[in-house]
KESE-213475 format. One record per atom (N, C-alpha, C, O): residue number from 0; atom name; x, y, z. Coordinates in pm, whole numbers. Atoms other than C-alpha are relative to their C-alpha. Layout:
residues N
<i: NUM; at: CA; x: X; y: Y; z: Z>
...
END
This chain:
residues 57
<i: 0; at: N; x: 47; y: 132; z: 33>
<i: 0; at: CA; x: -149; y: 554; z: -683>
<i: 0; at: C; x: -9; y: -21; z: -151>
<i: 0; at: O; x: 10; y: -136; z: -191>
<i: 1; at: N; x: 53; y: -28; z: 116>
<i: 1; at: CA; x: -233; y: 641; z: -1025>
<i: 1; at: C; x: 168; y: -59; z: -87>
<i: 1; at: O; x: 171; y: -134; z: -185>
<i: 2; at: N; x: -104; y: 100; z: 79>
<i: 2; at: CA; x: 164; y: 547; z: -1118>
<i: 2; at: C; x: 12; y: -108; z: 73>
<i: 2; at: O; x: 97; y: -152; z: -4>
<i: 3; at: N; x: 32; y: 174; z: -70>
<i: 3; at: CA; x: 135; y: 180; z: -893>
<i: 3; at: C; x: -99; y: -57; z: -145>
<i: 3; at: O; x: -80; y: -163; z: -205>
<i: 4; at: N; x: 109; y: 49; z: 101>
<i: 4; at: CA; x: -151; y: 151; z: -1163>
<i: 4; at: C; x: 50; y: -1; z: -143>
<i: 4; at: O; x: 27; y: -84; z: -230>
<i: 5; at: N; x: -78; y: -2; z: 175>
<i: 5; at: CA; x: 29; y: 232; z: -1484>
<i: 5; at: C; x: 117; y: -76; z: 6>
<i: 5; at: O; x: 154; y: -116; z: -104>
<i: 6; at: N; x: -147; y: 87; z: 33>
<i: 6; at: CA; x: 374; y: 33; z: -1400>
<i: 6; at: C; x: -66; y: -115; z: -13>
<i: 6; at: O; x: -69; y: -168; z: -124>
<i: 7; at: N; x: 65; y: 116; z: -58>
<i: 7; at: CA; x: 193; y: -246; z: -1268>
<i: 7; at: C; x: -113; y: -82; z: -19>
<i: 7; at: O; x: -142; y: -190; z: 32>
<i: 8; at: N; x: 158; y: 60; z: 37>
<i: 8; at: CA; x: -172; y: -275; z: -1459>
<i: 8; at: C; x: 3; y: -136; z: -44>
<i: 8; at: O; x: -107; y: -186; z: -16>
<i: 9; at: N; x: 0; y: 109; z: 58>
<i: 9; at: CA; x: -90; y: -608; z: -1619>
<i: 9; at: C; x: 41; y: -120; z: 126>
<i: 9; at: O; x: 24; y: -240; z: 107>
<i: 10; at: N; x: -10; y: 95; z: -104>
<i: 10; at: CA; x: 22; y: -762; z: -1251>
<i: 10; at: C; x: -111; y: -9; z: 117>
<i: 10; at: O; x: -138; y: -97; z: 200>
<i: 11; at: N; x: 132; y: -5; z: -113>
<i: 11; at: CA; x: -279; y: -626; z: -1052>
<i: 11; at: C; x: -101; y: -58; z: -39>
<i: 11; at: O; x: -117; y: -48; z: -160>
<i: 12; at: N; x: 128; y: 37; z: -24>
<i: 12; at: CA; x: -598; y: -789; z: -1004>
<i: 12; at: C; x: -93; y: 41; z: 23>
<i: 12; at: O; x: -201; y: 27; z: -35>
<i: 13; at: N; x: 97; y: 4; z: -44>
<i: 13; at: CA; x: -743; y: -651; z: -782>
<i: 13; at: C; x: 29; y: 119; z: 83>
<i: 13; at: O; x: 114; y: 96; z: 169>
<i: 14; at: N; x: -88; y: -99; z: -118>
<i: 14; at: CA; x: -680; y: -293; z: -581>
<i: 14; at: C; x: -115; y: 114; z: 49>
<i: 14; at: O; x: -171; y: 202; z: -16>
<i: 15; at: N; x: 67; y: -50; z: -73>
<i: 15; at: CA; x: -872; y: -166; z: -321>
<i: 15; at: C; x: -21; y: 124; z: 79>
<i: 15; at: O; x: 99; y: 143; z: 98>
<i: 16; at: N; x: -58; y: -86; z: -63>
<i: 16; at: CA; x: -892; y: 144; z: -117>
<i: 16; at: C; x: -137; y: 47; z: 105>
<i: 16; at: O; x: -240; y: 110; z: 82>
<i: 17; at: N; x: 132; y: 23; z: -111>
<i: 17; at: CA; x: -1112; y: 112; z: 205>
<i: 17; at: C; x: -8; y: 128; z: 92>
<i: 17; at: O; x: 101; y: 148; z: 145>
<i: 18; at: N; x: 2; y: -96; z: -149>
<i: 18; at: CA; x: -1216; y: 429; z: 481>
<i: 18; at: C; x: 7; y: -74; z: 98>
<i: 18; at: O; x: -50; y: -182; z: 111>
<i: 19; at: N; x: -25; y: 55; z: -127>
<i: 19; at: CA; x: -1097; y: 366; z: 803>
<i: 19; at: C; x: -14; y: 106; z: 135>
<i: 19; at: O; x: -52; y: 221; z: 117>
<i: 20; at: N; x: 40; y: -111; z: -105>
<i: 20; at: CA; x: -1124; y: 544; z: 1149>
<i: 20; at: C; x: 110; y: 15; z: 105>
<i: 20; at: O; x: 115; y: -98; z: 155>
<i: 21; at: N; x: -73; y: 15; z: -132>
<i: 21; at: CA; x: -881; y: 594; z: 1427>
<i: 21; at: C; x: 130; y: -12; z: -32>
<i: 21; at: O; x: 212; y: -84; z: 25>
<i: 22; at: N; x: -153; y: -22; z: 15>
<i: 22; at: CA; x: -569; y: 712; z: 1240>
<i: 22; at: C; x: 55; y: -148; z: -113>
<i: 22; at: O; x: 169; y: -151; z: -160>
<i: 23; at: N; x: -45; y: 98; z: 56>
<i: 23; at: CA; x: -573; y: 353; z: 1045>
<i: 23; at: C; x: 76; y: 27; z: -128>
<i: 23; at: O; x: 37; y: 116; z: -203>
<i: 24; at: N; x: -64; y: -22; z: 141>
<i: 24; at: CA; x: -347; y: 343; z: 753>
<i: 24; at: C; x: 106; y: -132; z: -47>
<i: 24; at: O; x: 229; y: -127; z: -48>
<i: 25; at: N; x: -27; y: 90; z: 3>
<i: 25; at: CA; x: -308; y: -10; z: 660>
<i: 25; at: C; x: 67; y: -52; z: -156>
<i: 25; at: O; x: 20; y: -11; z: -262>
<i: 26; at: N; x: -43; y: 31; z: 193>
<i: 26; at: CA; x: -133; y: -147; z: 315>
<i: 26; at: C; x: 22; y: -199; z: -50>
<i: 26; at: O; x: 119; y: -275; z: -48>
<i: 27; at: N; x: -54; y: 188; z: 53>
<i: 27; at: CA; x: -175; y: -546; z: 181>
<i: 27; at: C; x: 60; y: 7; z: -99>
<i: 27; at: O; x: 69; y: 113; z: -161>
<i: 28; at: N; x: -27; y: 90; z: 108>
<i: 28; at: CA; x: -27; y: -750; z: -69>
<i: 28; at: C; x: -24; y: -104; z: -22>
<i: 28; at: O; x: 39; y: -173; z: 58>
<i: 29; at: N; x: 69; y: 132; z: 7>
<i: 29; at: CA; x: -175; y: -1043; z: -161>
<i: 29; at: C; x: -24; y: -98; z: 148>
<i: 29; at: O; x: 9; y: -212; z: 180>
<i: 30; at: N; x: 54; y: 53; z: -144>
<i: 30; at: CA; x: -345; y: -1053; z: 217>
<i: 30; at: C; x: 124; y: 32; z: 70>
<i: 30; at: O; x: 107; y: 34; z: 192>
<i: 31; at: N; x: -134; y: 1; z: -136>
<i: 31; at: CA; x: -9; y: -1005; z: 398>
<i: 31; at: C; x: 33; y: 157; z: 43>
<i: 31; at: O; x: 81; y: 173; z: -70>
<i: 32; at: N; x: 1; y: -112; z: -132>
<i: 32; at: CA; x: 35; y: -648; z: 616>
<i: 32; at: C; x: 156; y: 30; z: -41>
<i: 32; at: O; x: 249; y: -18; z: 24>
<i: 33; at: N; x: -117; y: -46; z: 44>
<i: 33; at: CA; x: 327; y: -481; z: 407>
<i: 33; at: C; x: -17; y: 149; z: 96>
<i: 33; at: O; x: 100; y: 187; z: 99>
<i: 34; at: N; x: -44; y: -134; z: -50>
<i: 34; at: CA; x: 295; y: -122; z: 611>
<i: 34; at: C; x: -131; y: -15; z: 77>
<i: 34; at: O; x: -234; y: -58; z: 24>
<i: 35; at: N; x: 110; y: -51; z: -119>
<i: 35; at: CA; x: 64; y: -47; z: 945>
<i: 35; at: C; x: 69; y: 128; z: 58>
<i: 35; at: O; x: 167; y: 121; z: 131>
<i: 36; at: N; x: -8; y: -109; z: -61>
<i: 36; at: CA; x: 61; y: 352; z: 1013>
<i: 36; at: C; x: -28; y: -15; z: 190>
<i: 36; at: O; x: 35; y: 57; z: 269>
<i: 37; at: N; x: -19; y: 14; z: -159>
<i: 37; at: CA; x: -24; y: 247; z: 1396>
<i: 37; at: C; x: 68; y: -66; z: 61>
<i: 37; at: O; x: 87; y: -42; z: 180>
<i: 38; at: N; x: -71; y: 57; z: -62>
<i: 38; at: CA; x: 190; y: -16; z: 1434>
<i: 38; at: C; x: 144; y: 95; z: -5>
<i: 38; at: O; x: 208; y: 117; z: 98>
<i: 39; at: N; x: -124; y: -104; z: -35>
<i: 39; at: CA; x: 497; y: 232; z: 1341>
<i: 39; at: C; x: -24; y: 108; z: 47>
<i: 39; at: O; x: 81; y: 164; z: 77>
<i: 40; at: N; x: 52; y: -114; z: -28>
<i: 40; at: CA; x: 322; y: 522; z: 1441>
<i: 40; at: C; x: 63; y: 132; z: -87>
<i: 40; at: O; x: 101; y: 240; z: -42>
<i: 41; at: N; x: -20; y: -78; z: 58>
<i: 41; at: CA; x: 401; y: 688; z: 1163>
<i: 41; at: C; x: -56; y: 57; z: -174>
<i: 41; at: O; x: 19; y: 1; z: -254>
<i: 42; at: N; x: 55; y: -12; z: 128>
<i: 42; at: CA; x: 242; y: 798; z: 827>
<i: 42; at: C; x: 132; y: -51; z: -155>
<i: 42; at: O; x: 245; y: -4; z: -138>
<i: 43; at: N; x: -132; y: 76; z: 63>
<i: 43; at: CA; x: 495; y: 626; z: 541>
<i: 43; at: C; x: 97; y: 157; z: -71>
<i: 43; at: O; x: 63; y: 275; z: -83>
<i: 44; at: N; x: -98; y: -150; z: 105>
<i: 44; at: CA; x: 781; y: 881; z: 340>
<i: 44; at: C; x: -42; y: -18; z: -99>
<i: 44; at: O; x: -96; y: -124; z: -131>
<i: 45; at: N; x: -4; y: -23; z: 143>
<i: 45; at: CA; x: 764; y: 1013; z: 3>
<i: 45; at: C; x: 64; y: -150; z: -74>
<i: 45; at: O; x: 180; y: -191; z: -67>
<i: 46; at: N; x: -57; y: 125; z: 98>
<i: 46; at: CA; x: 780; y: 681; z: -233>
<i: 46; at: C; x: -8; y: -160; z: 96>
<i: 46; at: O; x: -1; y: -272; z: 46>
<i: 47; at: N; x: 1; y: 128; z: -138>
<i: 47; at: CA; x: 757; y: 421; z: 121>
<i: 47; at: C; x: -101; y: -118; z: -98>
<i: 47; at: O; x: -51; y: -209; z: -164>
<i: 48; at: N; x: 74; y: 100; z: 59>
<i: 48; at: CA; x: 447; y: 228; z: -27>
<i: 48; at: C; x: 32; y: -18; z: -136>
<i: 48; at: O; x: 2; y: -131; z: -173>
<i: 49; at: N; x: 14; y: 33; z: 102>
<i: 49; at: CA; x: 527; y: 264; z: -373>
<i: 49; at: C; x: 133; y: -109; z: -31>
<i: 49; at: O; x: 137; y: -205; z: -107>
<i: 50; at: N; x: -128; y: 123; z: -2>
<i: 50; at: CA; x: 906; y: 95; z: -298>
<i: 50; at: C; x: -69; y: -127; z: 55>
<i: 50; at: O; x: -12; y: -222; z: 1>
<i: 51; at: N; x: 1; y: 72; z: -66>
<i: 51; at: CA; x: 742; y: -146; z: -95>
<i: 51; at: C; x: -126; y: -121; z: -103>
<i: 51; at: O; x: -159; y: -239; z: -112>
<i: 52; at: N; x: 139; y: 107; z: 120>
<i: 52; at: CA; x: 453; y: -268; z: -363>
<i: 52; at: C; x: 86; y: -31; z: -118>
<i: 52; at: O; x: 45; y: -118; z: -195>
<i: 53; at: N; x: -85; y: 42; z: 152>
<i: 53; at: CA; x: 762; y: -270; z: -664>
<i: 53; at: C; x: 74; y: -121; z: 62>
<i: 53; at: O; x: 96; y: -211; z: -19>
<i: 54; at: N; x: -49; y: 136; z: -17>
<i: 54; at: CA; x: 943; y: -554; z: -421>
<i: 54; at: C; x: -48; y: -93; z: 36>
<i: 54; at: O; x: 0; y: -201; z: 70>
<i: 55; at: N; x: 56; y: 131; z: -4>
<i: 55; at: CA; x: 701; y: -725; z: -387>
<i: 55; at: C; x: -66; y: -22; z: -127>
<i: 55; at: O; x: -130; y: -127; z: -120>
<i: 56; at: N; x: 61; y: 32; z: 154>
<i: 56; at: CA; x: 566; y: -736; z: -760>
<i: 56; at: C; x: 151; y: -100; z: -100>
<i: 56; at: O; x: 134; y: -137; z: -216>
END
């Protein structure tokens, strides 16, 4: 996370990082449901969220 935070410090606002229970492993972007670990049933690959937060920035 720590490089999401250094490419990106001047586009973020606001970045959160909540405990959850029951395998959750959820990822927003401005409110919208970019990656759900239960809906694919799968934990993301090496770089998954960090490609997925650079196309949407």
């Amino acid at each position: 996370m720590n490089k999401i935070l250094d490419e990106y410090k001047t586009n973020i606002s606001n970045f959160e990082l909540l405990p959850s229970v029951n395998g959750v492993f959820d990822v927003f972007i401005d409110g919208a449901l970019v990656f759900s670990r239960k809906a694919i049933n799968r934990m993301p690959n090496e770089n998954e969220i960090e490609d997925l937060i650079a196309s949407k920035m």
